[in-house]
C-alpha positions as CSV (number, residue, x, y, z in Angstrom):
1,X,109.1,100.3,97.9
2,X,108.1,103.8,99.4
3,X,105.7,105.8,97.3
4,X,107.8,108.6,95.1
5,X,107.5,112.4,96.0
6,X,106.5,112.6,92.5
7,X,103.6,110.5,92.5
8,X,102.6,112.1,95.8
9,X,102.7,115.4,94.2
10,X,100.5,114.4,91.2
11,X,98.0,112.2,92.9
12,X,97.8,115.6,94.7
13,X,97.0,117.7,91.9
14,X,95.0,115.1,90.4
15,X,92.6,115.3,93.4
16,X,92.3,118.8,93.5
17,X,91.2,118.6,90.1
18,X,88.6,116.1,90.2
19,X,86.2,118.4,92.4
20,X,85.6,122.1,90.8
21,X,86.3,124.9,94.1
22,X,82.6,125.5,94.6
23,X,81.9,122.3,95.6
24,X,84.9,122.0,97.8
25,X,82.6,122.5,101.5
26,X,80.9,119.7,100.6
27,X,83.0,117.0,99.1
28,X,86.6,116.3,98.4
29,X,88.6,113.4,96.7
30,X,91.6,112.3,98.9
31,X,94.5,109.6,98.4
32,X,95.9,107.9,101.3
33,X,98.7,105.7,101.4
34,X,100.1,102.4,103.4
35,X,102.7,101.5,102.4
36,X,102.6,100.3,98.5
37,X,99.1,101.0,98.7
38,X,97.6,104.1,97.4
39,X,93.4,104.4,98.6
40,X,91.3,107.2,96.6
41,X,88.8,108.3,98.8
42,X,85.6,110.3,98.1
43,X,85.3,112.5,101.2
44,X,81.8,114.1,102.6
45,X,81.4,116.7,105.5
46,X,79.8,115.4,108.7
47,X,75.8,115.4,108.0
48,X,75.0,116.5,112.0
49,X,78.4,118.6,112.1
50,X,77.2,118.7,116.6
51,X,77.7,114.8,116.7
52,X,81.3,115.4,115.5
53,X,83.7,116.9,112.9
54,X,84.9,114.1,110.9
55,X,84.4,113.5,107.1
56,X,83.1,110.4,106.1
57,X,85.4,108.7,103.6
58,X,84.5,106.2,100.6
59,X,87.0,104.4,98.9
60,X,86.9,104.9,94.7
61,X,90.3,102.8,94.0
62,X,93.3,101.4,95.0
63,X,96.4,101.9,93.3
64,X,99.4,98.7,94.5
65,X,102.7,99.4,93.1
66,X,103.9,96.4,91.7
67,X,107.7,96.0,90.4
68,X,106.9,96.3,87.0
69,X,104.3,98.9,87.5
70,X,101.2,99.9,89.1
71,X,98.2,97.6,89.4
72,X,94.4,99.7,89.9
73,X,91.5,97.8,91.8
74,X,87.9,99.1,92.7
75,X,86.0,98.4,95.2
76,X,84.1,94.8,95.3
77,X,82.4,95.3,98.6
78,X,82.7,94.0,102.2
79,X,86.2,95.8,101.9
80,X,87.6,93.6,99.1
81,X,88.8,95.0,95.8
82,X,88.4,93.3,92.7
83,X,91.3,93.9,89.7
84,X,90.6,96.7,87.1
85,X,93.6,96.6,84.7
86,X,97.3,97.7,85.2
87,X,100.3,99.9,84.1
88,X,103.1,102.0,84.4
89,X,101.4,105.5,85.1
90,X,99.5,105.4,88.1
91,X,97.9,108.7,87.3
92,X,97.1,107.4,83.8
93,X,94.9,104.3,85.7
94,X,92.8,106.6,88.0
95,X,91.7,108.9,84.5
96,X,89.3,105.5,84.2
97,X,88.0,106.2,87.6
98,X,84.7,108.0,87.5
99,X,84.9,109.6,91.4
């Protein structure tokens, strides 16, 4: 099941929203998304901008659409996730996220 346009489209606002515009140079909150799979990342400019351009990203949650709903994990280290609760709103689940 592909992510919908309108879930793309609100994750998307939700980011903006999480980070106020005068702190945008310095650190965003991103969503990627493989296939069911929807990674919230906290992103950080380069700290030696000369060694190279690329914002570090650090994943806050995980969003897994399920067929009944969505399912929200955290981050359990070592690149596991561990299982936070579920639902039907996926934008609902992240308002428990603290990123």
């Amino acid at each position: 099941m592909a992510v919908p346009e309108e879930i793309r489209m609100r994750l998307s606002h939700w980011c903006a929203a999480r980070v106020p515009a005068g702190e945008r140079d310095h650190r965003q909150i991103a969503y990627t998304i493989h296939g069911d799979a929807i990674t919230i990342q906290e992103r950080r400019p380069p700290a030696y901008p000369e060694l190279g351009p690329a914002w570090s990203a650090t994943p806050v949650a995980r969003l897994l659409r399920r067929p009944d709903g969505w399912l929200l994990e955290r981050p359990a280290g070592r690149g596991e996730w561990r299982h936070d609760t579920t639902g039907s709103d996926p934008i609902a689940l992240l308002e428990s996220v603290r990123a």
